[in-house]
BAKE-373185 format. One record per residue: x, y, z of N, C-alpha, C in turn; residue in three letters. Coordinates in steps of 0.02 Angstrom, whole numbers, plus 32768, in hexadecimal, padded with zeros to 4 digits. Example, Ala and Ser with C-alpha at 12.3 -4.5 7.8 and 13.67 -1.06 7.14 Angstrom:
BEGIN
82947EE4818682677F1F818682947F5B8186ALA/82827F90816282AC7FCB816582858002818ASER/
***
This chain:
BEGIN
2A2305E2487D29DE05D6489029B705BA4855UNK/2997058D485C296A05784811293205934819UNK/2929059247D228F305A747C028A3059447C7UNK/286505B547BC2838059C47CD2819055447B3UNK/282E05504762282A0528474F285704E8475EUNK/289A04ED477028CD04C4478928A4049847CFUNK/289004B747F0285B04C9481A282A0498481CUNK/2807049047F427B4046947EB27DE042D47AEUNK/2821041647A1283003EB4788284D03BF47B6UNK/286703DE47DB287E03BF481F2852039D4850UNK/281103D0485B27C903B5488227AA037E4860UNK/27B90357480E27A70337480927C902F647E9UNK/27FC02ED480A283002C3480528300298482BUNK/2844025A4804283202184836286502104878UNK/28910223487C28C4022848BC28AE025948DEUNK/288C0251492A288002654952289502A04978UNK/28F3029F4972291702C34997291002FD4958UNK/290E02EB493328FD0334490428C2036248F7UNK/2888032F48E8283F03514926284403764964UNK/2850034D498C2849036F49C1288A03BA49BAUNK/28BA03A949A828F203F2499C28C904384976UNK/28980413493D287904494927282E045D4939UNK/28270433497B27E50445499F27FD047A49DAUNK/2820047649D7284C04A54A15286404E949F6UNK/288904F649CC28930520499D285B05384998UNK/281C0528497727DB054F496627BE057949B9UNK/27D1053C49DC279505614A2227DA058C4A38UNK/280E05984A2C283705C84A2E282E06114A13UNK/27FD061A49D1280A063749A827B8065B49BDUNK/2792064249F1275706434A232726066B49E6UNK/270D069849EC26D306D349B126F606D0496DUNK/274A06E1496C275306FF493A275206E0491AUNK/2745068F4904272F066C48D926DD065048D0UNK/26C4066D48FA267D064D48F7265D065F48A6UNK/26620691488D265006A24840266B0664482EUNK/26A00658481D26C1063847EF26A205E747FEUNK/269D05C14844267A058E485A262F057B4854UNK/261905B8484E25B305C9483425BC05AC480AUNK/25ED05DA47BD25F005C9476125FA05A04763UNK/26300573477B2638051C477B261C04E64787UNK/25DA050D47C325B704DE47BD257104D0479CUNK/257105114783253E0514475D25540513470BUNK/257004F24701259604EB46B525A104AB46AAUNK/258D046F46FC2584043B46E625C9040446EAUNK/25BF03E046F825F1039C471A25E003604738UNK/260D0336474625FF02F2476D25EA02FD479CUNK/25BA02D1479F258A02D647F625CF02DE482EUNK/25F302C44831263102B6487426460306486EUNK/265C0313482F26840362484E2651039D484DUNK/2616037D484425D103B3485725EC03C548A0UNK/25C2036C48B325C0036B48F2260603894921UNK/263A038A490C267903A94926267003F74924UNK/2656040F48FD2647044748F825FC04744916UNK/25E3044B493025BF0474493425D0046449A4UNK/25F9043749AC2607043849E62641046649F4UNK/2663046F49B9268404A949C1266B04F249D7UNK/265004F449A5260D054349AA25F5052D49F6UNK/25CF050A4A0B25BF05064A4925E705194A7AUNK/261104F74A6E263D05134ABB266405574AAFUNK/265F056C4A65267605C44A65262905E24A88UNK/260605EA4A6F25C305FD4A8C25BE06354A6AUNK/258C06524A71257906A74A6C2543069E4A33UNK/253606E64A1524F106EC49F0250206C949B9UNK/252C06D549A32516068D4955252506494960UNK/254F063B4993252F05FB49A624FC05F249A9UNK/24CF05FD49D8249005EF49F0247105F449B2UNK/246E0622497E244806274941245B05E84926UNK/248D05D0491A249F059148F5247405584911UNK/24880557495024770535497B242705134978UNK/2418054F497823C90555498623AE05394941UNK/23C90543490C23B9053948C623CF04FA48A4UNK/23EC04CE48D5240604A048C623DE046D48F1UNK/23CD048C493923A20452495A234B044E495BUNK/233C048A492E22E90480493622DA048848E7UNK/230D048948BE22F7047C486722D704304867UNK/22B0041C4849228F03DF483D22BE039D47FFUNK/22E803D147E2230D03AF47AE233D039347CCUNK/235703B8481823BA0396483423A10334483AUNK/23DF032C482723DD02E9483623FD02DC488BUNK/23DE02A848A423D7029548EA241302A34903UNK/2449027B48E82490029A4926249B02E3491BUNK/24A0030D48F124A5036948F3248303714927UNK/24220366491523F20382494F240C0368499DUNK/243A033449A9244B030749DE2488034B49EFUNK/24A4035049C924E9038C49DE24E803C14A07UNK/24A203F349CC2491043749D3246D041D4A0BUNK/243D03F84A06242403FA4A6C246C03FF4AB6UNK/249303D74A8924C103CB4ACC24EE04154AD7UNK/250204364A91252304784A8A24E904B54AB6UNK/24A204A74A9D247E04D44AB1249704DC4B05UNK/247E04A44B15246704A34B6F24C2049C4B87UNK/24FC04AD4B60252204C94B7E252A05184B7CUNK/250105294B5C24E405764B5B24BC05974B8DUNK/249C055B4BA9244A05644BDE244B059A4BF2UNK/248205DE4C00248C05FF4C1F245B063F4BEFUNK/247B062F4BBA245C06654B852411064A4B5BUNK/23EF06324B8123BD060A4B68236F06234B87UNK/233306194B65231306214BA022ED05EB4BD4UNK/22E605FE4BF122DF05C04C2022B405804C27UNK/2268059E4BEA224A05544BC3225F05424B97UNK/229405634B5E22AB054F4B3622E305084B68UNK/231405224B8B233F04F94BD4231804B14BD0UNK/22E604C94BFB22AE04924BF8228F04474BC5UNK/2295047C4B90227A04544B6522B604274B4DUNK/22F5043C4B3A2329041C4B31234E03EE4B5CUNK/233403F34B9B235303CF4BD82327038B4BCAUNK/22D8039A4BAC22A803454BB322B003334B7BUNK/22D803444B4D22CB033A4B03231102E64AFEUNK/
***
């Protein structure tokens, strides 16, 4: 099994079939990596394996997603494609959301 770091070297590798192998692996690995996916992304990287990452976190879901989430799409500093992500990760959350927050992300 590789490692986490084996992991996020793979997610950002220019061959595709190896991305996607270690985008699958992670949403495999569903919560019990969400710590480890938060620190990585908050420790800073290429816009592309942001953005890979934080669609990752999205489709794991749960409370620190949404914290990420949330902190990634209404900070004033994210640059446009992140804030473009965390909206799309959010409102696959809609469920755990509240419902003007829903709203507001649906016209945005």
């Amino acid at each position: 099994m590789a490692t986490f770091h084996d992991l996020m070297t793979q997610l950002a590798s220019l061959d595709s079939a190896e991305r996607e192998s270690a985008r699958a692996e992670l949403l495999r690995m569903d919560e019990d990596v969400m710590d480890l996916l938060v620190a990585e992304f908050y420790a800073g990287m290429p816009e592309k394996l942001a953005i890979s990452l934080i669609e990752i976190i999205g489709e794991i879901g749960g409370y620190e997603a949404l914290n990420l989430l949330g902190d990634v799409y209404y900070s004033r500093d994210t640059r446009p494609a992140l804030k473009a992500a965390a909206r799309i990760a959010l409102l696959r959350n809609a469920d755990n959301l509240d419902p003007q927050q829903v709203a507001h992300l649906k016209e945005a």
